[in-house]
N, CA, C and O atoms as a GROMACS GRO file, in nm:
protein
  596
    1UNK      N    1  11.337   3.899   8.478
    1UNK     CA    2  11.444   3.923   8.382
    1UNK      C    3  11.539   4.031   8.433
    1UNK      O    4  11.658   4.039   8.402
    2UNK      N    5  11.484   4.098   8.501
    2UNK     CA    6  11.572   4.245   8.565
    2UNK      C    7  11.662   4.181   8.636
    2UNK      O    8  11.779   4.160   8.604
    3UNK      N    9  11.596   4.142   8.754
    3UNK     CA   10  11.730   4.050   8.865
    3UNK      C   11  11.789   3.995   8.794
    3UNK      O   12  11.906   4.030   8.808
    4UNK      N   13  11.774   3.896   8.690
    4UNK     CA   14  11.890   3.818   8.630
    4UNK      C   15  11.982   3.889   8.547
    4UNK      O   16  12.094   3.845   8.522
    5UNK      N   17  11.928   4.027   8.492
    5UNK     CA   18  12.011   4.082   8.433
    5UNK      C   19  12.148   4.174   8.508
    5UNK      O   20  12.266   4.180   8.474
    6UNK      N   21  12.072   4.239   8.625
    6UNK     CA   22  12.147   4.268   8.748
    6UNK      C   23  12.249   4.167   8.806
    6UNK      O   24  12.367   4.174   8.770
    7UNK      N   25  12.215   4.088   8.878
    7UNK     CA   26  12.280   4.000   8.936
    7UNK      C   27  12.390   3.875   8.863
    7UNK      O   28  12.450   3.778   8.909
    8UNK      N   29  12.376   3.944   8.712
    8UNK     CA   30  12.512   3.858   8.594
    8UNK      C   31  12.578   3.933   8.498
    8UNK      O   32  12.625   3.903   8.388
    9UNK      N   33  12.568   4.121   8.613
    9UNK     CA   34  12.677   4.216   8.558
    9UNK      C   35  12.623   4.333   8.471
    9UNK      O   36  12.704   4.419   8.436
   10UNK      N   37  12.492   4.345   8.432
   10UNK     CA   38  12.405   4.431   8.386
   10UNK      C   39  12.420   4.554   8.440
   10UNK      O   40  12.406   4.547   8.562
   11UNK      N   41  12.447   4.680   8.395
   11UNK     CA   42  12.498   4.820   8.490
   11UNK      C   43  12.314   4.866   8.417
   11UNK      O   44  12.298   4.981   8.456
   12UNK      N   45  12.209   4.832   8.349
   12UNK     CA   46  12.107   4.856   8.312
   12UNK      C   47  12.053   4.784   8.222
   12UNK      O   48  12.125   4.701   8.166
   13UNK      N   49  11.944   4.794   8.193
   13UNK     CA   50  11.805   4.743   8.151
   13UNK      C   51  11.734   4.885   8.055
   13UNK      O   52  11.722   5.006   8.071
   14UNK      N   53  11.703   4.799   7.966
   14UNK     CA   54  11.542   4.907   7.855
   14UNK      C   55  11.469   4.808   7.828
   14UNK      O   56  11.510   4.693   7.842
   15UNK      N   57  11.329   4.840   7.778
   15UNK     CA   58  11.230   4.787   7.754
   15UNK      C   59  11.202   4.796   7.562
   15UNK      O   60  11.179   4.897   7.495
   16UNK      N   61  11.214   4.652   7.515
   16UNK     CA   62  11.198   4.682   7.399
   16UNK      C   63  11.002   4.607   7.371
   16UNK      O   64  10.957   4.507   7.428
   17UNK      N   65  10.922   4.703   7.263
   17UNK     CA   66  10.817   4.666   7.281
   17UNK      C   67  10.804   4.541   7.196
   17UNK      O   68  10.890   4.523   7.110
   18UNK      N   69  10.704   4.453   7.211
   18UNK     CA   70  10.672   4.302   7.174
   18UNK      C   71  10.520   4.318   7.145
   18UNK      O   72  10.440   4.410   7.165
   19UNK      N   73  10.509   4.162   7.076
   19UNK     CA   74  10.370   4.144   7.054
   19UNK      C   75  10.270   4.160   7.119
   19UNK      O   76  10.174   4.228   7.081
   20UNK      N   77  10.280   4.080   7.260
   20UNK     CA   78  10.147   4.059   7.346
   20UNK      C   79  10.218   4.203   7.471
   20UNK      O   80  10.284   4.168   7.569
   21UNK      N   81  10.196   4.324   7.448
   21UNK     CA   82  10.213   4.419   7.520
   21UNK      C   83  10.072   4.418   7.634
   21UNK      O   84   9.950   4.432   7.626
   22UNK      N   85  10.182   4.392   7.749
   22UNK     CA   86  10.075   4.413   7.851
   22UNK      C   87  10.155   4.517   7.987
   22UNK      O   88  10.263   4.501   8.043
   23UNK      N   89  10.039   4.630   8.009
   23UNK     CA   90  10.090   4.709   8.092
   23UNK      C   91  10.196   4.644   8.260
   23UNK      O   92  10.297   4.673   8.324
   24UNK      N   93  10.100   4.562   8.258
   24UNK     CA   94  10.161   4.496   8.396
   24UNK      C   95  10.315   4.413   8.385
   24UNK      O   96  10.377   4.344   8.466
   25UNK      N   97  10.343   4.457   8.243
   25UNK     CA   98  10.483   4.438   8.251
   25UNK      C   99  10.628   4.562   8.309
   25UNK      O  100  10.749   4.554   8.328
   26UNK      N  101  10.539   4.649   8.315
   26UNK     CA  102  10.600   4.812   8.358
   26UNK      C  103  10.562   4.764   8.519
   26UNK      O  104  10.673   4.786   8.567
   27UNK      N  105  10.516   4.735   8.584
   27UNK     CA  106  10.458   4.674   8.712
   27UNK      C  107  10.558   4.620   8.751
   27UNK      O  108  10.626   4.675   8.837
   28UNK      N  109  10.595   4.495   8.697
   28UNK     CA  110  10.731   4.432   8.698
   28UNK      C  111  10.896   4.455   8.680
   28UNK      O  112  10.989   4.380   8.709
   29UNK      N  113  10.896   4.608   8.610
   29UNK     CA  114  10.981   4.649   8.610
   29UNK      C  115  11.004   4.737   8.732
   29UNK      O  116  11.098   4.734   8.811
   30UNK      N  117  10.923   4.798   8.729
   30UNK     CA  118  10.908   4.876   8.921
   30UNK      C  119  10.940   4.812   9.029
   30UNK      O  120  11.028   4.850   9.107
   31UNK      N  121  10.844   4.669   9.050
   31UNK     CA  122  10.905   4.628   9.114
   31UNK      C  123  11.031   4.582   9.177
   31UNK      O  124  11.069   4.598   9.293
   32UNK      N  125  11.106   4.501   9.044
   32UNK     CA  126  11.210   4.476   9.042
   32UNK      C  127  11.327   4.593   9.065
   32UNK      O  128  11.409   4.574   9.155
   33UNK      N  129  11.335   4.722   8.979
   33UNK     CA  130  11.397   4.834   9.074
   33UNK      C  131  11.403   4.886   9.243
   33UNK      O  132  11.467   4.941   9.333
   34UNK      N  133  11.279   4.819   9.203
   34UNK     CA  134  11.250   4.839   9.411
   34UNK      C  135  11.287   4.795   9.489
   34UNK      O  136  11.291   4.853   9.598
   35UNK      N  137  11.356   4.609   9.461
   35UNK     CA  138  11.390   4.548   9.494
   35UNK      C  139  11.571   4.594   9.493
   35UNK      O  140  11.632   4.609   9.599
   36UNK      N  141  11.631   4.611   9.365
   36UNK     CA  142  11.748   4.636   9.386
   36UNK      C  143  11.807   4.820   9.422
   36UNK      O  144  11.924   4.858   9.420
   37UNK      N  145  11.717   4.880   9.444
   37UNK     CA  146  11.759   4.968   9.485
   37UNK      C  147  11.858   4.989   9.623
   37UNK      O  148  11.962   5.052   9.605
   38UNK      N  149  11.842   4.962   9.696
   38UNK     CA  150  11.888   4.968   9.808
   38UNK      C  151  12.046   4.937   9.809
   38UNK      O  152  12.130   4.981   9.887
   39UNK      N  153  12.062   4.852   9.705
   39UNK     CA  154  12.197   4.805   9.705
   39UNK      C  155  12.277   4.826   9.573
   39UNK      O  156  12.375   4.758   9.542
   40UNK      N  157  12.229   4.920   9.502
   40UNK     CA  158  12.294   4.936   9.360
   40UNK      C  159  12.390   4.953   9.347
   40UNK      O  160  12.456   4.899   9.257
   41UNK      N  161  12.437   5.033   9.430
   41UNK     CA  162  12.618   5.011   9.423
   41UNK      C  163  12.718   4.908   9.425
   41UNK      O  164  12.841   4.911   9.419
   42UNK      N  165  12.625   4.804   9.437
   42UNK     CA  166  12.702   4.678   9.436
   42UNK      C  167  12.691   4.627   9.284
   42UNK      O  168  12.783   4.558   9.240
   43UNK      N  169  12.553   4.668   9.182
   43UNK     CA  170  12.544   4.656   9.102
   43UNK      C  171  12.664   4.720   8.961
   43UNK      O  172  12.716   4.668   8.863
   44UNK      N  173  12.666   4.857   9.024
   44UNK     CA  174  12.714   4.969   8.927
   44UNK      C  175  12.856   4.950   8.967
   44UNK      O  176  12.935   5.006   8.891
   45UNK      N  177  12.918   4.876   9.080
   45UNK     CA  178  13.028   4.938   9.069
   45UNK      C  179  13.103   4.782   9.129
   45UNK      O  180  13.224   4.767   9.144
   46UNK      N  181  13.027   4.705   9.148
   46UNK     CA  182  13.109   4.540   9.206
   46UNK      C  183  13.095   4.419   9.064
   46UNK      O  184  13.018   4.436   8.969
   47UNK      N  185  13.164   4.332   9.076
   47UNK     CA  186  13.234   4.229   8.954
   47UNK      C  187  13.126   4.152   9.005
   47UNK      O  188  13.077   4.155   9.117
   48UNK      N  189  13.084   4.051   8.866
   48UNK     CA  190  13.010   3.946   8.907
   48UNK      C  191  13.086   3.812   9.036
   48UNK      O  192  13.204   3.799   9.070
   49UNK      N  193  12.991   3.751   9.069
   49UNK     CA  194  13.081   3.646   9.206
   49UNK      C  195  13.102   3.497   9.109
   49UNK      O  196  13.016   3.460   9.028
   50UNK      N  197  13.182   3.451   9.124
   50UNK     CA  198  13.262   3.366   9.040
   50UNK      C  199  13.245   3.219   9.142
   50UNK      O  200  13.222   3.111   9.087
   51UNK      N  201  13.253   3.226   9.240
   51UNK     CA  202  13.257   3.181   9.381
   51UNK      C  203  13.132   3.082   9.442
   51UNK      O  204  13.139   2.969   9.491
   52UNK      N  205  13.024   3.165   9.419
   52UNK     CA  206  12.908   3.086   9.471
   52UNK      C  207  12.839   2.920   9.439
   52UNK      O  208  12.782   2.893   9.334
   53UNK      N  209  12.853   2.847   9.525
   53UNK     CA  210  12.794   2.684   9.534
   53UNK      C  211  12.659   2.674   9.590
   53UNK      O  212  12.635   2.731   9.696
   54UNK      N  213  12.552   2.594   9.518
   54UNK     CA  214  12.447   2.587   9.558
   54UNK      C  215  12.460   2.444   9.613
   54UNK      O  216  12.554   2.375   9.574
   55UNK      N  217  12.382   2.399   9.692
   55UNK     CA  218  12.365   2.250   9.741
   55UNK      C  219  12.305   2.152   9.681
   55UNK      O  220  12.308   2.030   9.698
   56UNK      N  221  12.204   2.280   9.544
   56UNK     CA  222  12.072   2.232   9.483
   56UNK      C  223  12.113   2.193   9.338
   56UNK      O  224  12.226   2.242   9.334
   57UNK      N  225  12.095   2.145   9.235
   57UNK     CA  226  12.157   2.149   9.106
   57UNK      C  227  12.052   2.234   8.986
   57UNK      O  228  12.075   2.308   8.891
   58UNK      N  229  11.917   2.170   9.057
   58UNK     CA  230  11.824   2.224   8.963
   58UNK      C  231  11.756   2.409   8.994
   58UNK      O  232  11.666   2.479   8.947
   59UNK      N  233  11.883   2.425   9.116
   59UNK     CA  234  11.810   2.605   9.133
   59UNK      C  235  11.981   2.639   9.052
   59UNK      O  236  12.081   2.569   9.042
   60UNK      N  237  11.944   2.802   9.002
   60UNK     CA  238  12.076   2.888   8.973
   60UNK      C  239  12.099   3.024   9.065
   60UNK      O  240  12.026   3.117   9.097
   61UNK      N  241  12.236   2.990   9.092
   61UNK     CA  242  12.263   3.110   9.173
   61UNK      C  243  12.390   3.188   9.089
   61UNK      O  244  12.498   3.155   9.039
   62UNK      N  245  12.311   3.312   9.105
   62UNK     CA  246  12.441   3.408   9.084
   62UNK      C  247  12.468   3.554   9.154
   62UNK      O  248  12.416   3.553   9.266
   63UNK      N  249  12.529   3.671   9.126
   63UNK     CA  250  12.511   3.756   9.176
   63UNK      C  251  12.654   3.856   9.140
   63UNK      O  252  12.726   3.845   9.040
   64UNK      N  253  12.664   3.929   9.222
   64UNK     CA  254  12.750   4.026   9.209
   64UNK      C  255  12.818   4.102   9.343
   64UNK      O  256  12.740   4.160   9.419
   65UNK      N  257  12.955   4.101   9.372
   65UNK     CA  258  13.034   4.164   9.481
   65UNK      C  259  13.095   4.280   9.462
   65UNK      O  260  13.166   4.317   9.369
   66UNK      N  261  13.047   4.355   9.596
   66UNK     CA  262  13.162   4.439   9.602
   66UNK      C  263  13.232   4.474   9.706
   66UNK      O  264  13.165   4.463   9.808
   67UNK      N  265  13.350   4.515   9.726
   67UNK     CA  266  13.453   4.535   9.824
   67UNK      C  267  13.444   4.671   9.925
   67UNK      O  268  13.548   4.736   9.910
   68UNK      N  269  13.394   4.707   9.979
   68UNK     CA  270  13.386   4.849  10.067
   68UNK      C  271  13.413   4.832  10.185
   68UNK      O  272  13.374   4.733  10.246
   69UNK      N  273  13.490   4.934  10.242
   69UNK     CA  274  13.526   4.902  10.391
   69UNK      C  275  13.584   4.817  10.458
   69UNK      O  276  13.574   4.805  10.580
   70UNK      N  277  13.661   4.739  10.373
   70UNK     CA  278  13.713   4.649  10.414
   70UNK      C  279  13.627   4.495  10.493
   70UNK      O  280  13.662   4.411  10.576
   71UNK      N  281  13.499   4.519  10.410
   71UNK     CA  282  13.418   4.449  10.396
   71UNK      C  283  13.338   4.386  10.243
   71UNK      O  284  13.320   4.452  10.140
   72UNK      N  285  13.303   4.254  10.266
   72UNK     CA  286  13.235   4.221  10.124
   72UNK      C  287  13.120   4.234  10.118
   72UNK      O  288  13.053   4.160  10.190
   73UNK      N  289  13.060   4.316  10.044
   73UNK     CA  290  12.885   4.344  10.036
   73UNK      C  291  12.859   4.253   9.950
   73UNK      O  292  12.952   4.232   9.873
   74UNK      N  293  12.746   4.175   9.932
   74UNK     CA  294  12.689   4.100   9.810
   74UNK      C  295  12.556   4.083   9.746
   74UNK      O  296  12.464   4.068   9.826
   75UNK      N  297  12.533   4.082   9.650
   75UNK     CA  298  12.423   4.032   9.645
   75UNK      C  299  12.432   3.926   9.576
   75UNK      O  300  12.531   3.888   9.513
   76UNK      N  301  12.296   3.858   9.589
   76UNK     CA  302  12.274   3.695   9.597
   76UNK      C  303  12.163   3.642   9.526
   76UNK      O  304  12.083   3.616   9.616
   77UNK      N  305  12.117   3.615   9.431
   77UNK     CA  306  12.017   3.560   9.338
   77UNK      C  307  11.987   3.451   9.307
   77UNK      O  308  12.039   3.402   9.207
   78UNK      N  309  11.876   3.363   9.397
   78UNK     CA  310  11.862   3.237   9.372
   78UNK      C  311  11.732   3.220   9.316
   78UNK      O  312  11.621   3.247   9.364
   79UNK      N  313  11.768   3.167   9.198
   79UNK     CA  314  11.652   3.121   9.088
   79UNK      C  315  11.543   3.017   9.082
   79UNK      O  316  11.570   3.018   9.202
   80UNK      N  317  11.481   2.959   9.070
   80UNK     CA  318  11.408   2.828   9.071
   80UNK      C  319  11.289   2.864   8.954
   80UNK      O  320  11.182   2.923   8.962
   81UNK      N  321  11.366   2.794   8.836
   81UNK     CA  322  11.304   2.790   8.732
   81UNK      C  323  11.243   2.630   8.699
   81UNK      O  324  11.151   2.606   8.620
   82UNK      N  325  11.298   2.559   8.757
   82UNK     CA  326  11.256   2.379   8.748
   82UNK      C  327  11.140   2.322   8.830
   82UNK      O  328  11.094   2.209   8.842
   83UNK      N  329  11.111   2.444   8.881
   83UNK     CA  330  10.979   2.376   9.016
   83UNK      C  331  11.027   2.312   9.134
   83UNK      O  332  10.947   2.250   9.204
   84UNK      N  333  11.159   2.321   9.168
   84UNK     CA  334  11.148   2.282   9.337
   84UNK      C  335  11.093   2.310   9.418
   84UNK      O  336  11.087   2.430   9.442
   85UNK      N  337  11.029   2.223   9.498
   85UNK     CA  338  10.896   2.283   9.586
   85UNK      C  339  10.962   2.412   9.668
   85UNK      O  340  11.075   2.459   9.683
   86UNK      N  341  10.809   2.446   9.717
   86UNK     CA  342  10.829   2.545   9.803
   86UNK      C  343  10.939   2.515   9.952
   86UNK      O  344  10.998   2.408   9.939
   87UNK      N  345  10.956   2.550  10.017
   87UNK     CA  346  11.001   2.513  10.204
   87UNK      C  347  11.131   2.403  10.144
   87UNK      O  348  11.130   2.299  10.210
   88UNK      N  349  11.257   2.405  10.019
   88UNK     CA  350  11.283   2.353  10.021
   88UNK      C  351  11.432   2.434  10.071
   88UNK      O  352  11.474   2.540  10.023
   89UNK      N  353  11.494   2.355  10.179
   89UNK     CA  354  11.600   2.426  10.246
   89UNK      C  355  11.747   2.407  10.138
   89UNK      O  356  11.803   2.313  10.081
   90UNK      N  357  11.770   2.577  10.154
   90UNK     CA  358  11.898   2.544  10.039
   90UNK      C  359  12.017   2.592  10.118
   90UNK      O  360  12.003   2.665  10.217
   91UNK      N  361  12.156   2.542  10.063
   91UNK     CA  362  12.260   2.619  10.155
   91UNK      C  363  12.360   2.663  10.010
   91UNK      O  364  12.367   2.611   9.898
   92UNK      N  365  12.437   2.793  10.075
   92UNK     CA  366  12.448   2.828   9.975
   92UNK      C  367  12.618   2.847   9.974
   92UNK      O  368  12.636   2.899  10.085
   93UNK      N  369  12.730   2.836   9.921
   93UNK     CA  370  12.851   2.839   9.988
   93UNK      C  371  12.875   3.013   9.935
   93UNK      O  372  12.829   3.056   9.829
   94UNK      N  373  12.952   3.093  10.029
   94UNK     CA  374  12.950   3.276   9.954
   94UNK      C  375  13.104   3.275  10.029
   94UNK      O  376  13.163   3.204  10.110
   95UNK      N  377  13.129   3.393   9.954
   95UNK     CA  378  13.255   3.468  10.012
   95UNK      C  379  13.249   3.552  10.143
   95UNK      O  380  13.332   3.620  10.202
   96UNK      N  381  13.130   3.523  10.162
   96UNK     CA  382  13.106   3.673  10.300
   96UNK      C  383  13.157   3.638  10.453
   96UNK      O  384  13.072   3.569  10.511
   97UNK      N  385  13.232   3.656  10.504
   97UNK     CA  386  13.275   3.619  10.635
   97UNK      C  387  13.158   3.577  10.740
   97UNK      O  388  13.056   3.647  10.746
   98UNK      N  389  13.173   3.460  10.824
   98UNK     CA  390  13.069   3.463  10.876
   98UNK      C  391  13.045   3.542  10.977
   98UNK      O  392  13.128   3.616  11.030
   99UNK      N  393  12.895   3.527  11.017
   99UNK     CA  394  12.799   3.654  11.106
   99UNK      C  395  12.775   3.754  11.026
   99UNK      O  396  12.694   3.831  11.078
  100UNK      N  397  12.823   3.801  10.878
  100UNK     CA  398  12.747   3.859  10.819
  100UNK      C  399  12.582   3.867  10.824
  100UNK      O  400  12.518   3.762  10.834
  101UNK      N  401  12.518   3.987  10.817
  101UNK     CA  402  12.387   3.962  10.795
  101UNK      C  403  12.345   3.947  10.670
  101UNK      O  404  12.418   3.990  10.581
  102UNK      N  405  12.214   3.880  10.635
  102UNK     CA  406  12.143   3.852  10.511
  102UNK      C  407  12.031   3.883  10.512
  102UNK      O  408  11.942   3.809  10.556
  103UNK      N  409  12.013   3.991  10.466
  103UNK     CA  410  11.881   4.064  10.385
  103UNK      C  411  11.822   4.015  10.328
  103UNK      O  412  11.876   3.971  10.226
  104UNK      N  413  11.685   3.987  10.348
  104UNK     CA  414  11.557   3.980  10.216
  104UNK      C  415  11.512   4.086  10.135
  104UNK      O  416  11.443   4.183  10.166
  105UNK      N  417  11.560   4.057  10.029
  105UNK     CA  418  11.535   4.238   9.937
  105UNK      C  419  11.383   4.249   9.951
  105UNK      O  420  11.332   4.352   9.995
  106UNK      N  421  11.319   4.154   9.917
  106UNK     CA  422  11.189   4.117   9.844
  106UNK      C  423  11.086   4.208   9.992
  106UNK      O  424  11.011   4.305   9.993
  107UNK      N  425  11.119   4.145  10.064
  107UNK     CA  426  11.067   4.176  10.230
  107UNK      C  427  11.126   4.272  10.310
  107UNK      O  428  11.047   4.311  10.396
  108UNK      N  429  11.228   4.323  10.316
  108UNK     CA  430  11.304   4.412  10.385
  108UNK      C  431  11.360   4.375  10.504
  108UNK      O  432  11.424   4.448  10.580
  109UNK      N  433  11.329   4.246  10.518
  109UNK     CA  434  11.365   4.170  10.632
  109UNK      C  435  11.540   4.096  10.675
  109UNK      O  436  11.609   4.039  10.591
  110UNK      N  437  11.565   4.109  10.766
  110UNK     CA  438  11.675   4.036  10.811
  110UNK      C  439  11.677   3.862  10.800
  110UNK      O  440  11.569   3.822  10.844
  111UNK      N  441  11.737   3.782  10.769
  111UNK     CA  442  11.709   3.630  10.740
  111UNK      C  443  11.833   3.574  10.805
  111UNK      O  444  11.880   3.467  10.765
  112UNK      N  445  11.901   3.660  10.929
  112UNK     CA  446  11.981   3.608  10.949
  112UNK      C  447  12.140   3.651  10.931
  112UNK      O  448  12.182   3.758  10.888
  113UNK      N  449  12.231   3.516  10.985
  113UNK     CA  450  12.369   3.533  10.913
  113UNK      C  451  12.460   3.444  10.804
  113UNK      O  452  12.393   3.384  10.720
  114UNK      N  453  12.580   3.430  10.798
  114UNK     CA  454  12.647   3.396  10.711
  114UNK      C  455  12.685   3.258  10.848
  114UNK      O  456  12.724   3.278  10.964
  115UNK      N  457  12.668   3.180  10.807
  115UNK     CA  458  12.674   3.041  10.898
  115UNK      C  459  12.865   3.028  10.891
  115UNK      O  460  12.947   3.028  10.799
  116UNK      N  461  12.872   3.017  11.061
  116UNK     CA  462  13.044   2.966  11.059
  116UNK      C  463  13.072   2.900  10.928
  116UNK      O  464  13.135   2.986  10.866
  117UNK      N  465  13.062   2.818  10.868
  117UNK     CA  466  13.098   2.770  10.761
  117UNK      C  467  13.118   2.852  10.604
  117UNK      O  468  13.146   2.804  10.494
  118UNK      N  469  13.089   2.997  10.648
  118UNK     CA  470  13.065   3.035  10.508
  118UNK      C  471  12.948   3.022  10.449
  118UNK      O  472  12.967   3.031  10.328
  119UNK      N  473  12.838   3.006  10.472
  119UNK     CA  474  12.717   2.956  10.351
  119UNK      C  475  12.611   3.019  10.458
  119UNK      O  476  12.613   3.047  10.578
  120UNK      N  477  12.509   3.027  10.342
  120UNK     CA  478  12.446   3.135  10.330
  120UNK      C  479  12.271   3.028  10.340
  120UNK      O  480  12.238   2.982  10.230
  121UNK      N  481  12.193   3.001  10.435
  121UNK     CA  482  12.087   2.980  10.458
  121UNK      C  483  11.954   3.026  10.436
  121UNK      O  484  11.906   3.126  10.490
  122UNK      N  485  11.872   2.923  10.326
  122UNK     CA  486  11.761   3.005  10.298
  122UNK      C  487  11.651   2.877  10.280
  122UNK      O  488  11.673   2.760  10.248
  123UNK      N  489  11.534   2.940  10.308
  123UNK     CA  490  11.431   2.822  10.232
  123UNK      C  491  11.378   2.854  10.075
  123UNK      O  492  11.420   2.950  10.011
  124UNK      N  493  11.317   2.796  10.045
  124UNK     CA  494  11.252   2.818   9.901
  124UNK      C  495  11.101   2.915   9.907
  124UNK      O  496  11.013   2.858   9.971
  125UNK      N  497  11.078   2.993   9.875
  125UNK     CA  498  10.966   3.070   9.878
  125UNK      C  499  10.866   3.044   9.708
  125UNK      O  500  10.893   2.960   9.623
  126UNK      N  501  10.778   3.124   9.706
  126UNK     CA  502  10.720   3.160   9.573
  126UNK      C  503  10.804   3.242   9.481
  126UNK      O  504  10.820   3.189   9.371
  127UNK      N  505  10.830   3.295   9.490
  127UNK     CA  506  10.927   3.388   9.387
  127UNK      C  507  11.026   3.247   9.297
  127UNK      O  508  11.059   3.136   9.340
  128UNK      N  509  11.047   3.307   9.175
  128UNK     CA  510  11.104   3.234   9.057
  128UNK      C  511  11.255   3.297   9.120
  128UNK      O  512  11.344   3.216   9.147
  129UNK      N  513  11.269   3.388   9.132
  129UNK     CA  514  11.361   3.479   9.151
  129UNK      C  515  11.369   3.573   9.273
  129UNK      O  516  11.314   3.682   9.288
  130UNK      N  517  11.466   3.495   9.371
  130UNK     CA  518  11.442   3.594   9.523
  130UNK      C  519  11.626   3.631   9.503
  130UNK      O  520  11.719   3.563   9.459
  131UNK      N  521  11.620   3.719   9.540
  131UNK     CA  522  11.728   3.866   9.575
  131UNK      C  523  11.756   3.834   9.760
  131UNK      O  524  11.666   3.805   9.838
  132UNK      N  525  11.876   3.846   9.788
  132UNK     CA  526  11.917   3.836   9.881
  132UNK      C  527  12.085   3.934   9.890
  132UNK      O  528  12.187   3.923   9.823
  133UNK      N  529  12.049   4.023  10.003
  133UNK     CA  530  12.187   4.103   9.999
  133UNK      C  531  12.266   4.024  10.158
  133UNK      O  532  12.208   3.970  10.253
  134UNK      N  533  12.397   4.043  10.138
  134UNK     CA  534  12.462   4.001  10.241
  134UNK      C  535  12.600   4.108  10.237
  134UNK      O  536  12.694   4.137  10.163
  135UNK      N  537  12.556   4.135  10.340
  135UNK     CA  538  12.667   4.252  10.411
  135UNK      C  539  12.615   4.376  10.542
  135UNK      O  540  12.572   4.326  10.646
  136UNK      N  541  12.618   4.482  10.538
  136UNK     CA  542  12.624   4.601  10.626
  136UNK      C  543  12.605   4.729  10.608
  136UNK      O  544  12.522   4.793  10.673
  137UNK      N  545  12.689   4.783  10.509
  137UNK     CA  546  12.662   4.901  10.460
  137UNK      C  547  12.548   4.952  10.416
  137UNK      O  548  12.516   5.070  10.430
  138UNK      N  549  12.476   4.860  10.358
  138UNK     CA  550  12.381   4.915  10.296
  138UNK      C  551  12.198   4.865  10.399
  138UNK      O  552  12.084   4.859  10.353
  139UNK      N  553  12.238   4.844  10.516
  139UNK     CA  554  12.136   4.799  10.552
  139UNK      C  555  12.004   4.878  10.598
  139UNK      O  556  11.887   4.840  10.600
  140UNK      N  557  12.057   4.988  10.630
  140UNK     CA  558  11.972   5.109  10.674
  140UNK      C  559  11.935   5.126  10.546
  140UNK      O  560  11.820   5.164  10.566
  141UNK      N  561  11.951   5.125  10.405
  141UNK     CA  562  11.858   5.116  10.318
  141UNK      C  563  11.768   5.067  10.265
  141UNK      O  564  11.678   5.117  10.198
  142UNK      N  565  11.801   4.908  10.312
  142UNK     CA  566  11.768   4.791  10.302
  142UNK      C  567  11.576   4.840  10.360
  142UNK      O  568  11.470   4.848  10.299
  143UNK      N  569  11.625   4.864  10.534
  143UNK     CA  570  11.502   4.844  10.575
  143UNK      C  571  11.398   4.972  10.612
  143UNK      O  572  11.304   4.976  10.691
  144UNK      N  573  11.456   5.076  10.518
  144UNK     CA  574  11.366   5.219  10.476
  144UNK      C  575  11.229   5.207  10.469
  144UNK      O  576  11.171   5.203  10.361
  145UNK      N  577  11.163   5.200  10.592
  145UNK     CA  578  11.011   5.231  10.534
  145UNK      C  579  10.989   5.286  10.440
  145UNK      O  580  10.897   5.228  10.383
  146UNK      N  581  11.032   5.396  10.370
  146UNK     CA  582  10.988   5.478  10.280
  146UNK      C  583  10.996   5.366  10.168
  146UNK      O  584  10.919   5.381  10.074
  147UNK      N  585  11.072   5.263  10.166
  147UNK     CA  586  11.128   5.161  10.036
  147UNK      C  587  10.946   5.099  10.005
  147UNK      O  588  10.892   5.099   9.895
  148UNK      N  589  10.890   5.058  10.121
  148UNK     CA  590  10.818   4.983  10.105
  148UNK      C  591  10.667   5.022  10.088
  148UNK      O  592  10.578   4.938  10.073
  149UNK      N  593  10.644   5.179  10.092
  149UNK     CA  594  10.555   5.244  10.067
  149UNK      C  595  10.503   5.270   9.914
  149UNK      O  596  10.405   5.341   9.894
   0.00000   0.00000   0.00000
């Protein structure tokens, strides 16, 4: 719920309490900060992306841009709430110039670039909800050991 709230213009998140209160929902909220930390400024201070085409119909993508340096930072949120299998290859159309790099928030990992064409290459993993940044600035944050400790 965090990523989706992030990645469709959310500057924050609270926790309101419910019936079936279970701690390992604070678990999930950690995580998910952990995940968008690195790139919050794209959160707090870039417009949602208006722009983005999936190849897929039954995944949702959204996210949020911002402009620095005369570069486009982004982040990138592709959903799979319908059960598309796992290893299923998606392409994604973005604003980011190509050879951009693309970050795995989730992993801290590099996944690559922004394909001559503009679009943005990924497979399908486990996650309902994988986070993907695309840009530069923020990459030395991206891959902070300290992030992943």
């Amino acid at each position: 719920m965090i990523l989706e709230a992030f990645a469709n213009g959310s500057r924050g998140v609270t926790y309101y309490w419910y019936g079936h209160f279970d701690a390992a929902h604070f678990l999930s909220h950690a995580e998910a900060i952990n995940i968008v930390t690195p790139i919050e400024d794209i959160f707090m201070d870039g417009t949602p992306l208006t722009d983005l085409k999936c190849n897929h119909d039954k995944l949702k993508v959204c996210g949020m841009g911002l402009v620095a340096r005369a570069s486009m930072e982004l982040a990138v949120l592709v959903s799979n709430y319908q059960g598309v299998p796992l290893g299923t290859p998606v392409t994604i159309r973005t604003s980011a110039a190509p050879g951009t790099p693309v970050w795995d928030l989730h992993t801290s990992q590099n996944r690559g670039a922004i394909q001559p064409d503009g679009t943005l290459q990924i497979k399908l993993d486990e996650s309902a909800a994988h986070l993907y940044y695309v840009g530069q600035r923020f990459a030395a944050a991206v891959q902070s050991p300290a992030r992943n400790e």
